[in-house]
N, C-alpha and C positions, 0 to 999 in steps of 0.2 A: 570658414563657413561652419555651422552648426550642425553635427552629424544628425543622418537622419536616417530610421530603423529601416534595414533590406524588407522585413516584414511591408512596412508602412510604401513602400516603391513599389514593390511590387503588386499592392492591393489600390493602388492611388494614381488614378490618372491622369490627375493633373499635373504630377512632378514630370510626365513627358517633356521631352525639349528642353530644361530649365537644369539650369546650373545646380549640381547637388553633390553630399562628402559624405560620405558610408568609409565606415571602418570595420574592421572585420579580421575574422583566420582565413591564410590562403588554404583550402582544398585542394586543388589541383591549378598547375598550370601547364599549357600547350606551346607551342611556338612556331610556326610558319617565316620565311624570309621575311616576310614585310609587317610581322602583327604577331604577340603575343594574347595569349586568352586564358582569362584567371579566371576562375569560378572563387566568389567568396562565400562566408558566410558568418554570419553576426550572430546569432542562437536565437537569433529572434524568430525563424520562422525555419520550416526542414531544407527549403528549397534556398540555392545559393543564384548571386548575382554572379551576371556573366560581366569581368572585365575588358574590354578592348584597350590593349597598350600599345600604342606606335613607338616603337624606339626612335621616331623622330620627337618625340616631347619629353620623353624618359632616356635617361643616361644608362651607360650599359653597367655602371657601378650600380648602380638601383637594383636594373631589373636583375642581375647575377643572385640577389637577395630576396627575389620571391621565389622561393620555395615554399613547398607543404610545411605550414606548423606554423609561418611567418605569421603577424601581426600588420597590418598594415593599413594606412589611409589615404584614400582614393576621391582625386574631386575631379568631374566632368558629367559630360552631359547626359543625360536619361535619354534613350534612342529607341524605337519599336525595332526589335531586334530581326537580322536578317537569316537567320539561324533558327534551325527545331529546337525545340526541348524548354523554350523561354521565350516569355511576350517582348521583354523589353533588358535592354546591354548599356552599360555604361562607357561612353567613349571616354575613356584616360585622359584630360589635359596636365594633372602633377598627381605627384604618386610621392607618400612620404613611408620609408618602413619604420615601423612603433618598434618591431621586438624583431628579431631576425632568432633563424630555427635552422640547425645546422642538419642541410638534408642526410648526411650518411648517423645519424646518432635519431634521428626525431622518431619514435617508435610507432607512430601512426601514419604508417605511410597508405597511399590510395589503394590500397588492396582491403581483400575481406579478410578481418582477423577474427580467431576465437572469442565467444563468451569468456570464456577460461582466460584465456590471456589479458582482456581488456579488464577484467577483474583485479590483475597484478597490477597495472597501473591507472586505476582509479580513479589518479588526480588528474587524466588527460581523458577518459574514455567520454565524458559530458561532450569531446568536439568530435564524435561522432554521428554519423544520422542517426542511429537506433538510439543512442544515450539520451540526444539532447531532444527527441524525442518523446520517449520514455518520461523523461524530467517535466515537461513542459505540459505532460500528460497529468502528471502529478502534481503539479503547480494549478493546475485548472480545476482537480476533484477535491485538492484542500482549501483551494478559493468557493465552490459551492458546497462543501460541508457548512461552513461558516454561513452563506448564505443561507440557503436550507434549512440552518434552525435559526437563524435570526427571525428571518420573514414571519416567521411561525411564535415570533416570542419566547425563545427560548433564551437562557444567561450561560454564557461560558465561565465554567468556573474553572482555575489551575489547581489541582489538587497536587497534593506533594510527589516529591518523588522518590524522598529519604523517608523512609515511613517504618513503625515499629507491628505494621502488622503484615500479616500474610492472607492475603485476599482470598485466593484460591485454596488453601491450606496444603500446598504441594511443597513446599518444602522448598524448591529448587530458585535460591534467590542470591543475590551478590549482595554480601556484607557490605556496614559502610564502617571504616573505622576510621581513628589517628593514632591508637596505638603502637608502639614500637614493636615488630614481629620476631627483634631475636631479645626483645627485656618484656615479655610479656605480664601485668600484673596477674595473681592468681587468688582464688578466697582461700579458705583454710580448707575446703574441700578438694584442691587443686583446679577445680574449673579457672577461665581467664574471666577474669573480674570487669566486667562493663561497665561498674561505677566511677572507674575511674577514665572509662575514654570517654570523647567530645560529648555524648547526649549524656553520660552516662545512665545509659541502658544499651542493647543490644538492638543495633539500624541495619537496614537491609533501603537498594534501590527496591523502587516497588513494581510488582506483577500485575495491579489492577488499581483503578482511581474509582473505582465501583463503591465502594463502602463508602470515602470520605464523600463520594456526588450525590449519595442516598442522605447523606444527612441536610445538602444544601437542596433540595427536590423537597424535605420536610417546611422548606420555609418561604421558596421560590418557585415550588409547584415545577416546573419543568425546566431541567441545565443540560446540559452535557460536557465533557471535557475533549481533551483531545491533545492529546501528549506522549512522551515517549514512557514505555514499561520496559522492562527487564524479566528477561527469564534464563534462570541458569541452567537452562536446559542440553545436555552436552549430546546433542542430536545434529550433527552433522550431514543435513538433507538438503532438498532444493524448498522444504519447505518450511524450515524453520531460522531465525533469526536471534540472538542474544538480546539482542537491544532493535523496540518497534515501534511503531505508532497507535495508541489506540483512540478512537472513540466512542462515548459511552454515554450515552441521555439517560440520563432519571426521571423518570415523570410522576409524580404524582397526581394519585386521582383515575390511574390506568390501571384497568383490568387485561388479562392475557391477550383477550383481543386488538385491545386499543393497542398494546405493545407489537403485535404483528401489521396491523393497520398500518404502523408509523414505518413499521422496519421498510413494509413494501415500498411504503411510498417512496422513504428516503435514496435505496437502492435505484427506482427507478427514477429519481429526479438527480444524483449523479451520473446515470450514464449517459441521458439524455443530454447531460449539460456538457458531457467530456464527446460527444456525438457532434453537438450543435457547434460549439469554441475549438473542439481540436479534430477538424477533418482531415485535412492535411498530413498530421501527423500519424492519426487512424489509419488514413491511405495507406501510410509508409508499410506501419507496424502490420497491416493486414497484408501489403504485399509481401513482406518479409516473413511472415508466419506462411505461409501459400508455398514458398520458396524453399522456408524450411522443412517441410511437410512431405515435400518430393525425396526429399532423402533419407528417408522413414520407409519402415516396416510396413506396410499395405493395412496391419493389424494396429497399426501405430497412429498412423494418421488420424487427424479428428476427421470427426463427419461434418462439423458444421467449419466455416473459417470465421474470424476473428468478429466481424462483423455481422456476419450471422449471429456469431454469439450473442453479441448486445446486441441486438433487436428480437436475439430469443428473450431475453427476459426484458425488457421493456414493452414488447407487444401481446405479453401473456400477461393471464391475471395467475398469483400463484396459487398453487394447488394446495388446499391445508388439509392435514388429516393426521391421528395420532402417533405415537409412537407405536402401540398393539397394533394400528391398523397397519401399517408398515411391513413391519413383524412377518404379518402373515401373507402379505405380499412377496416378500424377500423369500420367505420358506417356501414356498411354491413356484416362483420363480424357475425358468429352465436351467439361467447359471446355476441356482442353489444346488435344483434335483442333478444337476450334470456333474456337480464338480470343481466350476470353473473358480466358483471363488474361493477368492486366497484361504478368507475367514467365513467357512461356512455358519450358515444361520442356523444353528439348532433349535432355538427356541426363545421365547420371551425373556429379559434380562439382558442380552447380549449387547453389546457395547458395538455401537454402529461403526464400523468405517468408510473411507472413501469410498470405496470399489461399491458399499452399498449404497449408497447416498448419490452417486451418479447412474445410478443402475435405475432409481428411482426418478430423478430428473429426465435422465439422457434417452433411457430406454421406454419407461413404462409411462409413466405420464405428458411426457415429451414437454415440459413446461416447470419454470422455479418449483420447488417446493420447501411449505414450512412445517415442520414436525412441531406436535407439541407431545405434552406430556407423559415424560421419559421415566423410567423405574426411577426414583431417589436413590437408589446404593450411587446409580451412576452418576450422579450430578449435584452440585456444589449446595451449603448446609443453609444458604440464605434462598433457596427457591421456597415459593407458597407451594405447601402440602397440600393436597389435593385428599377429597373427604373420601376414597378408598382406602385411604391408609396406604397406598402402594404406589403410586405416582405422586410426580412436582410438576407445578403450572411455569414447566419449560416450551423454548420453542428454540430449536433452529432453521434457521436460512439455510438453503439447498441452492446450490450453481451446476450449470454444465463446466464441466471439465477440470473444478476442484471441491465439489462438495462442497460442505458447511463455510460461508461465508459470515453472516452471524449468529452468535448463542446470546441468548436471555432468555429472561422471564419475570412473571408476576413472582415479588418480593413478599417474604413471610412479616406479616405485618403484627403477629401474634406474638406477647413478649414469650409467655411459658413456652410454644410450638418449637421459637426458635431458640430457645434456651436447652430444649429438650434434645432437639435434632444437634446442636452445637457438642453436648456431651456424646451422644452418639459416634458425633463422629472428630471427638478428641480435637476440637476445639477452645483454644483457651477462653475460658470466659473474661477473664483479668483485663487479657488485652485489647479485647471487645467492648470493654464496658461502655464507652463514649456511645457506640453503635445501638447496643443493648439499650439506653435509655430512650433512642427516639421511637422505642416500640412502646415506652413509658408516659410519655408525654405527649400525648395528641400525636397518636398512630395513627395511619390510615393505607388502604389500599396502595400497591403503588408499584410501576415495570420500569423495568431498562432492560438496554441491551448493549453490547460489543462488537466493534467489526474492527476487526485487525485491518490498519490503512493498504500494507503494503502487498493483504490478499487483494485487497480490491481494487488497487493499481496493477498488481499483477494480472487479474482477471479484464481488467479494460486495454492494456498493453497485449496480452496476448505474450509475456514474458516467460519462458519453463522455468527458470529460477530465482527464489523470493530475492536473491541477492544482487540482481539484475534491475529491481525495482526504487532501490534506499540508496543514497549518494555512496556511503563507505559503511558497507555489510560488516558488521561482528557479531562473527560464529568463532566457534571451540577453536582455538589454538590462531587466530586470526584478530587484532586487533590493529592492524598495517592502517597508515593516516593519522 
């Protein structure tokens, strides 16, 4: 018979009564004299099918072989089940094992194991509740990205990923070469000579699809991308990543506003969508944060739980106000005048952190917020200069309980400006030049922005660590898979 999803049985009332074959991983199994009970589950949905096995239909060589870890497929009847916890049980008529899973070695046994530990082995933690949750969470918010700017007319473009520039101009990038590393070629100045490897020039993975999306925005008016970046950033946190997902709309024709306009919308049309498509899973993850919560510091604990959270910033309009206005919010502040923060606020210029950016959310305005226009020392050489001479037409997104979820802003559309700010701040122009010409050739106005994927999967899961989010995390000294 043609298997048919645990999801789809358990939401389908017509499969009652009727002869039907699910396959799946065994969970757990129970045994009584007269009756075995297998909880299965197929990834398709969090909640597992309850099996009923009579060992009068099933052989005892069979059933020795469900165990935890097993593979298996199961045909009989869909039953309104006479048990808590499940509407409806599958009474066993044949039972075939797919994969058999040797219970003393299977490393996922029915107990609670660490974050930490399921990390080690990665290639099995997806057949848990929190994973394949998690995963299913993240399947659902990269299916309405896509949505969300189709609808809207937007063009996906793939921008490279081997790329000879440096977006952010941070430095911290993973080479790409085919060079030989112990017959290095060299010039006559002894540097290692890159005309002779594959591009022949110097490749790096790329940090940002930003530049190359600004040029297809000059001809398509509005794209976005959505792809993995690299950053060789040897930061070994819970919130940093080597290798991420970004995505990044270019719009042409948008002014600062239009670009927060979009940001808001977009923010609140994924959660909503990851709200309405994945309850179930939500449930889980909000039970399991609630859970986790209890074994925390009194000081530790959120205030809001997971669900709260998104419906904080879905039922809010957000708050926008500048970076000076901020500023002087922050400086006044009790935490400030007490002490409390890490990095106190002395004064304008200062380089925002978390602790401030949730202080502003969490504390003072009790609702998202978007910062705009930030001092230029602090922020990158393609923002529009602002006619103080001392601010860029930045903006970032504000979350409870991680701060800045996305950066952008209005694009310097001015060839001299950006030419000017470029030397400033020891940017190559050489390697720019493709860039530098679409300010030459029917310039215009024009925003984007960035939202790192795997913050904002972290932020709807309810996950504390970014590595808990990406199938197989690489960070510093970590490339396992």
């Amino acid at each position: 018979m043609q298997r048919i999803k645990i999801k789809e049985l358990l939401n389908s009332p017509q499969y009652v009564e009727q002869m039907v074959t699910v396959k799946g991983w065994v969970r757990t199994r129970r045994s009584n004299k007269n009756v075995s009970f297998v909880a299965l589950n197929d990834g398709s949905v969090i909640h597992n099918l309850q099996l009923v096995v009579d060992p009068a239909h099933i052989s005892e060589a069979i059933l020795k072989d469900i165990t935890t870890g097993a593979c298996i497929s199961a045909t009989g009847t869909l039953v309104p089940s006479q048990g808590s916890g499940q509407s409806v049980e599958l009474q066993v008529q044949a039972l075939t094992i797919l994969g058999k899973a040797d219970a003393d070695k299977y490393p996922l046994q029915p107990k609670r194991h660490s974050l930490e530990f399921l990390r080690e082995i990665a290639h099995l933690r997806p057949r848990t509740n929190t994973f394949s949750a998690v995963f299913r969470v993240r399947h659902a918010l990269a299916f309405a990205v896509h949505k969300f700017f189709n609808d809207r007319g937007f063009f996906y473009i793939h921008t490279p990923i081997i790329t000879a520039s440096d977006a952010e101009g941070a430095g911290e990038m993973f080479r790409v070469s085919t060079l030989d590393p112990t017959r290095l070629p060299k010039t006559p100045e002894g540097a290692i000579d890159y005309a002779e490897d594959f591009f022949g020039r110097e490749t790096n993975l790329t940090v940002s699809g930003q530049l190359e999306g600004e040029l297809f925005a000059m001809a398509l008016s509005e794209i976005y991308t959505f792809g993995p970046t690299f950053r060789a950033e040897n930061s070994n946190t819970a919130r940093h990543l080597a290798e991420f997902w970004m995505i990044e709309p270019e719009m042409a024709f948008y002014d600062l506003t239009d670009n927060m306009n979009l940001a808001e919308d977009f923010l609140k049309y994924l959660i909503n969508y990851a709200l309405e498509h994945c309850a179930d899973d939500l449930d889980f993850l909000n039970k399991r944060a609630l859970e986790e919560d209890k074994n925390k510091k009194k000081e530790e604990q959120s205030e809001l739980s997971l669900l709260e959270r998104l419906h904080f910033v879905v039922d809010n309009p957000f708050e926008r106000l500048t970076y000076t206005q901020a500023i002087e919010i922050l400086r006044n502040s009790k935490p400030n005048k007490k002490g409390k923060f890490q990095f106190p606020i002395e004064g304008w210029g200062t380089d925002l952190q978390s602790e401030h950016e949730r202080y502003l959310v969490e504390k003072h305005f009790k609702k998202p917020v978007i910062l705009t226009d930030y001092p230029k020392e602090i922020k990158s050489f393609y923002m529009k200069q602002n006619d103080d001479g001392k601010t860029v037409g930045a903006m970032d997104v504000l979350f409870p309980g991680i701060g800045e979820i996305i950066g952008g802003s209005q694009r310097e559309e001015d060839y001299d400006k950006l030419v000017q700010r470029m030397r400033e701040m020891h940017v190559p122009e050489d390697t720019l030049w493709w860039y530098l010409e679409t300010r030459k050739f029917g310039t215009t106005p024009h925003s984007g922005f960035g939202l790192g994927f795997e913050r904002l999967v972290q932020f709807v899961t309810g996950m504390g660590n970014i590595r808990d989010v990406i199938p197989f995390p690489r960070t510093p000294k970590n490339a396992e898979f």
